[in-house]
Backbone as JSON Lines, residues from 0, in Angstrom:
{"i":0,"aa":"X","n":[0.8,-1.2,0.0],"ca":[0.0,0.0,0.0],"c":[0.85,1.27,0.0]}
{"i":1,"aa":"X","n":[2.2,0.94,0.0],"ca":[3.02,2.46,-0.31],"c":[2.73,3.02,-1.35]}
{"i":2,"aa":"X","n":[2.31,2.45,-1.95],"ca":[1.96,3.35,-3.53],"c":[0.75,4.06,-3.47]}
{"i":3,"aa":"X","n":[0.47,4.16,-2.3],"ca":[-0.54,5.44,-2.03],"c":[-0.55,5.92,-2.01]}
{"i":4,"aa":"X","n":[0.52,6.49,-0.89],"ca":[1.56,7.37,-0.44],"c":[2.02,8.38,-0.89]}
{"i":5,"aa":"X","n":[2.38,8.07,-2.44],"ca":[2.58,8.81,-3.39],"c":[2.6,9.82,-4.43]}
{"i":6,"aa":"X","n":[1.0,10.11,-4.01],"ca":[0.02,10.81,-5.1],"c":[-0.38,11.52,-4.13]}
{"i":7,"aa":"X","n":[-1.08,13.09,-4.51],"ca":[-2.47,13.78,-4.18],"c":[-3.29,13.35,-4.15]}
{"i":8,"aa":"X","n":[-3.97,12.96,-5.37],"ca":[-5.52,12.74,-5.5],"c":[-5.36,11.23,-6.99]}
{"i":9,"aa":"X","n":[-5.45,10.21,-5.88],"ca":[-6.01,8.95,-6.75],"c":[-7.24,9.29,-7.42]}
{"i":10,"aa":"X","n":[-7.17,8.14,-8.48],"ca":[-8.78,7.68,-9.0],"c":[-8.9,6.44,-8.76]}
{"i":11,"aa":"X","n":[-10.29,6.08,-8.15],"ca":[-10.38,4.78,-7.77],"c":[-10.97,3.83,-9.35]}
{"i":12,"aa":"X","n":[-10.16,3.37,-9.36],"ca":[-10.37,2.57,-10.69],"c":[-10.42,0.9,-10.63]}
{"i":13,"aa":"X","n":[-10.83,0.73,-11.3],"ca":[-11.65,-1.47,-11.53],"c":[-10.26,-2.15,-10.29]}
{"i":14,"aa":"X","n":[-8.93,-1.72,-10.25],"ca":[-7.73,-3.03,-9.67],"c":[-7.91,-2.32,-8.1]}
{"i":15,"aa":"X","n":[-8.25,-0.75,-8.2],"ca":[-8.1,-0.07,-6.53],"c":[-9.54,-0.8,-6.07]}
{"i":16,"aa":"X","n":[-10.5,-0.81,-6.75],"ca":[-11.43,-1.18,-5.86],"c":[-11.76,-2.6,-5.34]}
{"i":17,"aa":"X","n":[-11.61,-3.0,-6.34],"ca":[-11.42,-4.42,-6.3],"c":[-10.72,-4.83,-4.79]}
{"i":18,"aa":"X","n":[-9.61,-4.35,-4.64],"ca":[-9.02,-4.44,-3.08],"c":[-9.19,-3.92,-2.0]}
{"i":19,"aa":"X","n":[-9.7,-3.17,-2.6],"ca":[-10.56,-1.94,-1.42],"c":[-11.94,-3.01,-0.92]}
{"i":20,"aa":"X","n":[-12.57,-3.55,-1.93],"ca":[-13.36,-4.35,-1.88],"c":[-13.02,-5.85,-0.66]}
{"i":21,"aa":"X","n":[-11.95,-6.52,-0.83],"ca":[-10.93,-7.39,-0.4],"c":[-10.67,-6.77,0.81]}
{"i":22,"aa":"X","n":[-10.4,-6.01,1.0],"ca":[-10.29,-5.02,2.35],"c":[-11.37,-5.09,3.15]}
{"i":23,"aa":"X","n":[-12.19,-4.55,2.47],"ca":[-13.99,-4.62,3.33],"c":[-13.86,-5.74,3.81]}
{"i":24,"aa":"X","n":[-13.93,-7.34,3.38],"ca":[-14.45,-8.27,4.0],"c":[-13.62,-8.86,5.12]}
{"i":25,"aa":"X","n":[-12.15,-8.46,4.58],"ca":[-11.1,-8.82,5.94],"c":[-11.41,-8.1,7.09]}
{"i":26,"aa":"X","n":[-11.52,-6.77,7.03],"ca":[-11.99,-5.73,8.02],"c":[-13.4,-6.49,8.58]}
{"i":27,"aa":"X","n":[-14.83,-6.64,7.82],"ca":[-15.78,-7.29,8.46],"c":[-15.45,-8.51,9.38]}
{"i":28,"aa":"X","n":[-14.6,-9.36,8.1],"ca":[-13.87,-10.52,9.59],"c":[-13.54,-10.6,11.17]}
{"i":29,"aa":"X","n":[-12.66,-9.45,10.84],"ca":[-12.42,-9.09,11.96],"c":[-13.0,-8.58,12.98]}
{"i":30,"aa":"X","n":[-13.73,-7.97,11.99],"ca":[-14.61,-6.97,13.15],"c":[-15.55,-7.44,13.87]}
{"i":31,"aa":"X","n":[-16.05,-8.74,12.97],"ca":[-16.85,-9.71,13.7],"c":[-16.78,-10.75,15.09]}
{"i":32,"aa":"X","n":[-14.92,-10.79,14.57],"ca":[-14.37,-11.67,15.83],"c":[-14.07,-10.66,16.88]}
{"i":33,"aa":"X","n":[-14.0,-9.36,16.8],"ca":[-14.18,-8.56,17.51],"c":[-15.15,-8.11,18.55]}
{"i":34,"aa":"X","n":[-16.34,-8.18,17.97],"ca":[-17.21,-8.14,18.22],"c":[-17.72,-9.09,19.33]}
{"i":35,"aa":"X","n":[-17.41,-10.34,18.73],"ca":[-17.83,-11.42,19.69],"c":[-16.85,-11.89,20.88]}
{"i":36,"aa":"X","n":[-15.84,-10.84,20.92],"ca":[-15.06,-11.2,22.36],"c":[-15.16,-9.92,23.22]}
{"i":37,"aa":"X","n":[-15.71,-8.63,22.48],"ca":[-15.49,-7.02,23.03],"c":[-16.75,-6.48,23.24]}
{"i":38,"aa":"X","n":[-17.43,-6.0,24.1],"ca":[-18.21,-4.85,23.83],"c":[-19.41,-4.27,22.67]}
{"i":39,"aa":"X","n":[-17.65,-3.94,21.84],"ca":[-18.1,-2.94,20.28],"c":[-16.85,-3.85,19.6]}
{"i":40,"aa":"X","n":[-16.97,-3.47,18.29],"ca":[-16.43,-3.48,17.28],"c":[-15.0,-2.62,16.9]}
{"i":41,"aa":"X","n":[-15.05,-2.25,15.75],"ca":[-13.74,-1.79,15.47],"c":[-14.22,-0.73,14.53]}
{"i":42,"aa":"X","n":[-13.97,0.5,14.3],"ca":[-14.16,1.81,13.5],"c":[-13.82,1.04,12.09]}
{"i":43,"aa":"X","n":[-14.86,1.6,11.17],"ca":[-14.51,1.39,9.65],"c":[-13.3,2.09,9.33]}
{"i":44,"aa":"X","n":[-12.41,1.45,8.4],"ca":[-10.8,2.5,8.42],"c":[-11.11,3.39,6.89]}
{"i":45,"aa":"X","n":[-11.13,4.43,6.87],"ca":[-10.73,5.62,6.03],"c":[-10.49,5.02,4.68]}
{"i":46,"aa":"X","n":[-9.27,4.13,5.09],"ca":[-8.43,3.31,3.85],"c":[-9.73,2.37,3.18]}
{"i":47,"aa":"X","n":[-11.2,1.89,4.01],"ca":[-11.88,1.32,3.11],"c":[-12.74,2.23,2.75]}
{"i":48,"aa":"X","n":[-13.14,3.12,3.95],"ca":[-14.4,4.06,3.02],"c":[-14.56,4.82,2.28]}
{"i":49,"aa":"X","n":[-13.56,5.25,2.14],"ca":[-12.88,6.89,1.3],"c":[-12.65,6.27,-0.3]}
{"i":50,"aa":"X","n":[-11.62,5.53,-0.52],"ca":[-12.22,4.42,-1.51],"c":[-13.51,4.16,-2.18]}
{"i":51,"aa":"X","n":[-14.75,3.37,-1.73],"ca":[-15.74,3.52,-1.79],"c":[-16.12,4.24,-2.47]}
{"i":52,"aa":"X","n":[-16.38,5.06,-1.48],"ca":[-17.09,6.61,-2.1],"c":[-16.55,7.2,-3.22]}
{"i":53,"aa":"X","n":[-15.41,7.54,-3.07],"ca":[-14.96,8.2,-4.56],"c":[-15.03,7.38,-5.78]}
{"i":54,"aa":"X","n":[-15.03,5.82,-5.39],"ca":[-15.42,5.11,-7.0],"c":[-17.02,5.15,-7.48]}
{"i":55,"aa":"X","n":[-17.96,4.99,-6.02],"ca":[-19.03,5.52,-6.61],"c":[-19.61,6.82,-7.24]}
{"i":56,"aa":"X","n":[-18.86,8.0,-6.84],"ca":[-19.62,9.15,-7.17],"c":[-18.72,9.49,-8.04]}
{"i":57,"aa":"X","n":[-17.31,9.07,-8.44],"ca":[-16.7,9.73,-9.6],"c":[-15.47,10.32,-8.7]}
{"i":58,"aa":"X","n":[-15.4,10.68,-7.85],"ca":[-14.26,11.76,-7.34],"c":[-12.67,11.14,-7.12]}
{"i":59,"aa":"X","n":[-12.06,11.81,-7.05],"ca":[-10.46,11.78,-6.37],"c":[-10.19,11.28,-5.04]}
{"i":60,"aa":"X","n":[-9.64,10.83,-4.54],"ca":[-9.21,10.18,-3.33],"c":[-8.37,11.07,-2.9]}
{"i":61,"aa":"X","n":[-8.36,12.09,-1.92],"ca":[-7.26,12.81,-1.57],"c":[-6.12,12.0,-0.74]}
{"i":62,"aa":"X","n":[-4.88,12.0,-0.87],"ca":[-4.09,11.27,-0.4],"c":[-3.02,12.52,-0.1]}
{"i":63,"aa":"X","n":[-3.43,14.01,-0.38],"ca":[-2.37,14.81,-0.08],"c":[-3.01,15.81,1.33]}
{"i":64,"aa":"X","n":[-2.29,16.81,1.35],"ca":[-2.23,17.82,2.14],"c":[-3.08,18.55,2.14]}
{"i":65,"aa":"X","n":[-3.78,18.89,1.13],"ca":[-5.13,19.65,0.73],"c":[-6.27,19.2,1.77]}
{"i":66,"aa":"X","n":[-7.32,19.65,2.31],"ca":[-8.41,19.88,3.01],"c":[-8.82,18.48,2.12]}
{"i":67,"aa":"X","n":[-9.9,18.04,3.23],"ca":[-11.05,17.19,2.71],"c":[-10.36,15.61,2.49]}
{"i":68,"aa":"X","n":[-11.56,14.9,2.08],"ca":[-11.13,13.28,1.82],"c":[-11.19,13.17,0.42]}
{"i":69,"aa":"X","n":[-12.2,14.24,-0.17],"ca":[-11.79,13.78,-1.76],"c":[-12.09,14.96,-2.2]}
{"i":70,"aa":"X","n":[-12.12,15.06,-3.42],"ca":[-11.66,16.29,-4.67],"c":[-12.71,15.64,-5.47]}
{"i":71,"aa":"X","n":[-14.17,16.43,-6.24],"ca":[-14.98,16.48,-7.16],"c":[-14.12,17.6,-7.93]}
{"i":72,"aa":"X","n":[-13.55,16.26,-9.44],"ca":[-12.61,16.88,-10.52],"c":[-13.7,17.65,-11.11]}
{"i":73,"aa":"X","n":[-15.19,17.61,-11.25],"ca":[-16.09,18.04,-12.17],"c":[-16.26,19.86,-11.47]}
{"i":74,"aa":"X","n":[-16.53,19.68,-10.28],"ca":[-16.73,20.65,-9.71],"c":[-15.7,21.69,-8.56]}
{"i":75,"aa":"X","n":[-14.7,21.05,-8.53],"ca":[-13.75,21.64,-7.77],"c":[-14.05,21.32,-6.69]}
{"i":76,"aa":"X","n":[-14.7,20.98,-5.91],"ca":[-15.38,20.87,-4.75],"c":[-14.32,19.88,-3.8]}
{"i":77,"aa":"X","n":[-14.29,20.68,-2.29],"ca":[-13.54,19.27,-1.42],"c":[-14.49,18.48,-0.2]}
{"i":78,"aa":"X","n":[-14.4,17.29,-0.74],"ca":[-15.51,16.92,-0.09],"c":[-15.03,15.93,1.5]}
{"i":79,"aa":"X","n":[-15.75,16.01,2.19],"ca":[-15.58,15.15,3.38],"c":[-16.59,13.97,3.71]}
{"i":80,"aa":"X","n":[-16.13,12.92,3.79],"ca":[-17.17,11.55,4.18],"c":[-16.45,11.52,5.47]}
{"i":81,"aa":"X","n":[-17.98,10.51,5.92],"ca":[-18.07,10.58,7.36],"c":[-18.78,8.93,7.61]}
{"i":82,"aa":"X","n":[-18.08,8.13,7.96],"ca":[-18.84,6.51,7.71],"c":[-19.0,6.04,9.03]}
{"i":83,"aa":"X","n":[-20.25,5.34,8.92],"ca":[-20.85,4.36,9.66],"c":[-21.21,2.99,9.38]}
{"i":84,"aa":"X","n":[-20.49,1.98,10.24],"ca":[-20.68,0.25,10.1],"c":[-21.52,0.1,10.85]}
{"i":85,"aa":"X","n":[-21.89,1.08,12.06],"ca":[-23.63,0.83,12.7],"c":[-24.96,1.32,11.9]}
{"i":86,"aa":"X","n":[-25.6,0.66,11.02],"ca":[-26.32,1.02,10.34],"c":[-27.52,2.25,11.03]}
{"i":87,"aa":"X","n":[-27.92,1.65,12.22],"ca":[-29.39,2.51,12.63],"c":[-28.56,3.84,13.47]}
{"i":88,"aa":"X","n":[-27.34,4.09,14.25],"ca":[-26.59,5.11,14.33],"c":[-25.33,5.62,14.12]}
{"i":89,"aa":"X","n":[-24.88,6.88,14.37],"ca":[-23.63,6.64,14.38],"c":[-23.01,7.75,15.05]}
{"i":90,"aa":"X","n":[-21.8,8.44,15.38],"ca":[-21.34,8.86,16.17],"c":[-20.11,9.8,15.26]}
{"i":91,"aa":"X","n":[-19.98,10.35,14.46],"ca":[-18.96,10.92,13.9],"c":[-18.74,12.36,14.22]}
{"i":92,"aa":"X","n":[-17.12,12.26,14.35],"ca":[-16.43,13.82,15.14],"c":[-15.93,14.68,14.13]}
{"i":93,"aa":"X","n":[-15.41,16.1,14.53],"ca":[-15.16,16.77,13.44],"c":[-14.12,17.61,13.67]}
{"i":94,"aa":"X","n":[-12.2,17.67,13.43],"ca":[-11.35,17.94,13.86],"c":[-11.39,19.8,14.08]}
{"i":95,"aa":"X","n":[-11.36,20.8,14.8],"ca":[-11.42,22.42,14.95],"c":[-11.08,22.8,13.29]}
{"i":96,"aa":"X","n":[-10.1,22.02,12.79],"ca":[-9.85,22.84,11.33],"c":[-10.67,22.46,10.04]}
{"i":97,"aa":"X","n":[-11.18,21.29,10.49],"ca":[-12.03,20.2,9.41],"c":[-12.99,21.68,8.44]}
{"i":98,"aa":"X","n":[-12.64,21.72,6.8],"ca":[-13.07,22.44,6.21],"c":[-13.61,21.97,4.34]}
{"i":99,"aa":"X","n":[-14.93,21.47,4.45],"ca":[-15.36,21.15,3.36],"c":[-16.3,21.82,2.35]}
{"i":100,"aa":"X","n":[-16.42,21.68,1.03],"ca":[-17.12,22.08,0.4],"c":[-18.72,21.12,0.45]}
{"i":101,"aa":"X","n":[-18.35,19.84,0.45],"ca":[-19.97,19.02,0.35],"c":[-19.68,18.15,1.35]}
{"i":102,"aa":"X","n":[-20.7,17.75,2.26],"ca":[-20.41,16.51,3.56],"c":[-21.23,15.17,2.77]}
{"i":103,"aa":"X","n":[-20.28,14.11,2.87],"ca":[-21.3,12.86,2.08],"c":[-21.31,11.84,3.85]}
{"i":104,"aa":"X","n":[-22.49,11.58,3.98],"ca":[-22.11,10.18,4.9],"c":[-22.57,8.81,4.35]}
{"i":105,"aa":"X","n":[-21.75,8.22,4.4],"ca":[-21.42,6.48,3.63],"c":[-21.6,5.77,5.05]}
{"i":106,"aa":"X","n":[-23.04,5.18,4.79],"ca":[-23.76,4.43,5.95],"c":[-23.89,2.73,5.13]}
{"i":107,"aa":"X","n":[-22.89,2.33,6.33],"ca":[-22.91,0.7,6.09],"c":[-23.46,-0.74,6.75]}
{"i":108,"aa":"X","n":[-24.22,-1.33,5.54],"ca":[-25.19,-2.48,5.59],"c":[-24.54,-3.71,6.18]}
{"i":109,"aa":"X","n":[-23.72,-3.76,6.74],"ca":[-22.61,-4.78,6.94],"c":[-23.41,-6.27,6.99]}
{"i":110,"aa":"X","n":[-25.12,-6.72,7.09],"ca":[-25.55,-7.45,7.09],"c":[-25.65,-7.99,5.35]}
{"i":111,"aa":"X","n":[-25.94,-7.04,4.65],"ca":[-26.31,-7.04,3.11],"c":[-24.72,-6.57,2.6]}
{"i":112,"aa":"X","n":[-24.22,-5.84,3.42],"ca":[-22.66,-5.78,2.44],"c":[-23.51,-4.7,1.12]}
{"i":113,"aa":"X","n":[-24.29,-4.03,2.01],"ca":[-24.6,-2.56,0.9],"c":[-23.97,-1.6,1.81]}
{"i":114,"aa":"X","n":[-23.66,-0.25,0.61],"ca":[-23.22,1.08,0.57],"c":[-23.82,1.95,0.59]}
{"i":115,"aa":"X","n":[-24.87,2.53,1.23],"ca":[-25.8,3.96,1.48],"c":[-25.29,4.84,1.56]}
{"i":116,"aa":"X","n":[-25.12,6.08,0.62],"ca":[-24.27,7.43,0.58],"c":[-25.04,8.4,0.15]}
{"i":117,"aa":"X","n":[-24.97,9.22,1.21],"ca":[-26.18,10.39,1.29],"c":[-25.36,11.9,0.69]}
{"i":118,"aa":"X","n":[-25.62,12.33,0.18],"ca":[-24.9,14.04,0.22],"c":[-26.05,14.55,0.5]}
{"i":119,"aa":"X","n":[-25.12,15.44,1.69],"ca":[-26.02,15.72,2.59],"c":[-25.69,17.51,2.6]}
{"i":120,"aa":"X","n":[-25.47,17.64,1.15],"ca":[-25.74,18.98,0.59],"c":[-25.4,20.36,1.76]}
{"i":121,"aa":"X","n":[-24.28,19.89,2.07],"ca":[-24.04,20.95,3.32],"c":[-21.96,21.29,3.4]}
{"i":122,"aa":"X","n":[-21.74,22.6,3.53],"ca":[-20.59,23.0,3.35],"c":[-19.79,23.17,4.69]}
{"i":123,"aa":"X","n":[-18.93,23.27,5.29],"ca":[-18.8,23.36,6.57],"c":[-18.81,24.37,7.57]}
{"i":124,"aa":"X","n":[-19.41,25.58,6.88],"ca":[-19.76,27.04,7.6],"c":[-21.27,26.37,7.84]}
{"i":125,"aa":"X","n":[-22.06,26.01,6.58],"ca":[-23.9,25.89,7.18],"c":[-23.01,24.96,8.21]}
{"i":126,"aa":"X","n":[-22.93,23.69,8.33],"ca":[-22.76,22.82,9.34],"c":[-22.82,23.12,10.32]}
{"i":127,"aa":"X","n":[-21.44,24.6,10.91],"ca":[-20.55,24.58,11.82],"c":[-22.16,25.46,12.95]}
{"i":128,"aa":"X","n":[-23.25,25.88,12.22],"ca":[-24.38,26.26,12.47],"c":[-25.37,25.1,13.25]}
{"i":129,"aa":"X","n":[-25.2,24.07,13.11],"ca":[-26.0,22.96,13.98],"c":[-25.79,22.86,15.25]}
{"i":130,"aa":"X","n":[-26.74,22.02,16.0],"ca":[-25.99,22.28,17.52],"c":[-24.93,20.96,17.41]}
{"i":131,"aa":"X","n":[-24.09,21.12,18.59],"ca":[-23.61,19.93,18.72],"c":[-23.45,19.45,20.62]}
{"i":132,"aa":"X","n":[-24.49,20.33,20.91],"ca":[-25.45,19.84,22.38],"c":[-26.77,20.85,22.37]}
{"i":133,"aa":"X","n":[-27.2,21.15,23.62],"ca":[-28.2,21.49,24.12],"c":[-27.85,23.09,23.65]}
{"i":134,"aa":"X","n":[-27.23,23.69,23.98],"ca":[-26.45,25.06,24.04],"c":[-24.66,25.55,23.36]}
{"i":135,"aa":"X","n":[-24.48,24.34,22.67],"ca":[-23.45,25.18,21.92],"c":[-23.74,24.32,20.09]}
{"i":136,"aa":"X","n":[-23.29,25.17,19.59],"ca":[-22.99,24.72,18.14],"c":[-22.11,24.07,17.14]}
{"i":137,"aa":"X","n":[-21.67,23.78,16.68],"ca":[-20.73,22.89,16.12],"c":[-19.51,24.02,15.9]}
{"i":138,"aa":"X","n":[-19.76,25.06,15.33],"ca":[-18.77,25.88,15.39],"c":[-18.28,26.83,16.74]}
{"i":139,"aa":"X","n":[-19.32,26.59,17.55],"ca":[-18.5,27.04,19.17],"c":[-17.75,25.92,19.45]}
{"i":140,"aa":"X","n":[-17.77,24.64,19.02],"ca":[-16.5,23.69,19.79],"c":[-16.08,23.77,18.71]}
{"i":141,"aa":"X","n":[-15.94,23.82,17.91],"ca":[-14.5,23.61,16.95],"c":[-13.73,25.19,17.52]}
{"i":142,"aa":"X","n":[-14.25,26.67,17.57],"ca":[-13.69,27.29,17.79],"c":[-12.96,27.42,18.98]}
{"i":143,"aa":"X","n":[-13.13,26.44,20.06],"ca":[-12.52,26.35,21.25],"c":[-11.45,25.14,21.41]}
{"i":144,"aa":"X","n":[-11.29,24.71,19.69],"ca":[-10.43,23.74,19.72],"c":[-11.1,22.22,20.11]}
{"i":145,"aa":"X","n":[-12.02,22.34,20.15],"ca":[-12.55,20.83,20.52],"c":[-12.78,20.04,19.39]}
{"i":146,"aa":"X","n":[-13.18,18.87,19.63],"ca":[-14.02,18.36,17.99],"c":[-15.25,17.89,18.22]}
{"i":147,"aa":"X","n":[-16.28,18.24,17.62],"ca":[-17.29,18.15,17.97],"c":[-17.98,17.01,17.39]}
{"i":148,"aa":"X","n":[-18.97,16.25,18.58],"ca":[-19.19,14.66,17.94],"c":[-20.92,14.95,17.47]}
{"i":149,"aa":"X","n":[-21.25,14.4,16.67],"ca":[-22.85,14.44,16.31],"c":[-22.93,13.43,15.53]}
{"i":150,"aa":"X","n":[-24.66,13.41,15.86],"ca":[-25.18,12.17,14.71],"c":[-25.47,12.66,13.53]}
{"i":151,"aa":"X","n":[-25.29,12.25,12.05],"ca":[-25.48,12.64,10.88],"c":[-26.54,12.22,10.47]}
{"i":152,"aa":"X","n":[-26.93,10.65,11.41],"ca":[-28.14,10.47,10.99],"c":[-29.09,10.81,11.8]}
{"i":153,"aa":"X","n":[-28.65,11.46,12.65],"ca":[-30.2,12.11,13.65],"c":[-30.4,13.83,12.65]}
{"i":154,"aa":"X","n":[-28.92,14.3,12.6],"ca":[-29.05,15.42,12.17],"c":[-29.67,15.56,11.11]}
{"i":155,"aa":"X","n":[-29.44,14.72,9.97],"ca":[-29.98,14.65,9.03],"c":[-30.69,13.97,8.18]}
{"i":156,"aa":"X","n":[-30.21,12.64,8.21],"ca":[-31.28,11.62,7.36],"c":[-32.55,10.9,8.48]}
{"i":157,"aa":"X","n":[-32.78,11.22,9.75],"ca":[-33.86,11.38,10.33],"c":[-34.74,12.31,10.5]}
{"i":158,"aa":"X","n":[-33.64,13.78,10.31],"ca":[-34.49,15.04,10.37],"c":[-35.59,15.29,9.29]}
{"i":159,"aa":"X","n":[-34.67,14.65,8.14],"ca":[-34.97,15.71,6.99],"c":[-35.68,14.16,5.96]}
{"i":160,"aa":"X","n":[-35.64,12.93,6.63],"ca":[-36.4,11.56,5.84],"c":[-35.56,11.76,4.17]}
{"i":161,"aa":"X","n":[-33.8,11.87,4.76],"ca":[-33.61,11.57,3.74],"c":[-33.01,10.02,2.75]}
{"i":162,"aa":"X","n":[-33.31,10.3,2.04],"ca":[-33.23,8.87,1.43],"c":[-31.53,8.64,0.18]}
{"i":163,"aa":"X","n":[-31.28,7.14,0.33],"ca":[-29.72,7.47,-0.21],"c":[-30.07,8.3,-1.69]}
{"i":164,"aa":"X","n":[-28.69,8.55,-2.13],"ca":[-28.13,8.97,-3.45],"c":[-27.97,7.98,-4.18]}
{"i":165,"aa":"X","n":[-26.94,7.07,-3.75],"ca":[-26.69,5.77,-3.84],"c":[-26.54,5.17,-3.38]}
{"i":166,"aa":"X","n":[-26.92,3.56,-3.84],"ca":[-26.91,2.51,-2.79],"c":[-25.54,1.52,-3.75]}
{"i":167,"aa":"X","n":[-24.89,0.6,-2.82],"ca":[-23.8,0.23,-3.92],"c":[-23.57,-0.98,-3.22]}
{"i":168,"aa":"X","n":[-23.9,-2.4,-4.07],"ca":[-23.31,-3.56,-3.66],"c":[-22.02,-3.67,-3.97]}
{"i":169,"aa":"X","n":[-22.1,-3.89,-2.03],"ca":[-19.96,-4.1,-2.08],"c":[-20.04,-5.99,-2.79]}
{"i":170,"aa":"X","n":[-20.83,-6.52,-2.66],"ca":[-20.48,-8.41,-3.08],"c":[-19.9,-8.4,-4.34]}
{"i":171,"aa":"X","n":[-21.02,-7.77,-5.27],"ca":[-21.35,-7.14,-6.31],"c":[-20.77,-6.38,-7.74]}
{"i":172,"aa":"X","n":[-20.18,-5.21,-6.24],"ca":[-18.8,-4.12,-6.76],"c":[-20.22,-3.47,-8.19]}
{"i":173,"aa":"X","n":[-21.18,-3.27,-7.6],"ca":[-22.03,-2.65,-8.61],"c":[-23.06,-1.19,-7.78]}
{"i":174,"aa":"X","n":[-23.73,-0.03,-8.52],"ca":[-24.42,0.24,-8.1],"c":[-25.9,0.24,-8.41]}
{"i":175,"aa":"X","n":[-27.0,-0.25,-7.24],"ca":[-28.12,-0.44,-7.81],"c":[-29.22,0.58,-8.41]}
């Protein structure tokens, strides 16, 4: 995987995903035997979801220094995903500098081994506007240096009954 390393902005193409794919199920493996000796599980890794996403929607894989997890070549846009292997919630944080043009969250079926990816049509100034408790906002803890944790799917695909963009069999390597 040093040859990742290497580049700015991959394209996820038929041999990257394919292993990215190969990745998913070792990671589920595990996570399963995990599961059944721990608590919880194990966080989906970046290295599989970020992948993903950019082969479904077309985009760049950022692998450099630049803001964001991926680069929309069509639109300039830097985008940030945010993934969940707990399908009904999830729990995702957001670093004080974290600065995107579109937020996607890639919500995973790990029973069906489907890909639910919402764009959730939001830049990270509207965002930083949500609460992220009772009395402060997402952009009062990032501005105090914190990172602020929220649900994406309470915030949004419960708020707002939204429904995926795309759905994408990982078995498959297709979208439906």
């Amino acid at each position: 995987m040093e040859f990742y390393k290497k580049f700015d902005k991959i394209q996820i193409d038929n041999a990257r995903i394919n292993e990215t794919i190969d990745a998913y199920f070792k990671w589920k493996d595990l996570n399963t035997y995990i599961k059944s000796t721990s608590s919880r599980g194990i966080n989906m890794p970046d290295a599989i979801s970020e992948p993903m996403g950019c082969y479904c929607l077309g985009f760049l894989w950022n692998r450099g220094d630049e803001p964001g997890d991926a680069f929309d070549p069509s639109t300039n846009r830097r985008i940030e995903f945010k993934a969940t292997s707990n399908f009904d919630s999830d729990l995702s944080s957001f670093g004080p500098q974290t600065v995107f043009d579109d937020l996607f969250l890639l919500r995973y079926d790990l029973s069906n081994d489907l890909l639910y990816i919402y764009d959730l049509q939001i830049n990270s100034d509207q965002f930083g506007e949500y609460p992220a408790n009772s009395y402060e906002t997402i952009q009062d803890q990032k501005a105090q240096g914190r990172r602020p944790h929220v649900s994406l799917i309470t915030l949004f695909v419960n708020n707002y009954n939204l429904q995926p963009d795309i759905v994408f069999d990982i078995r498959r390597c297709r979208i439906k």
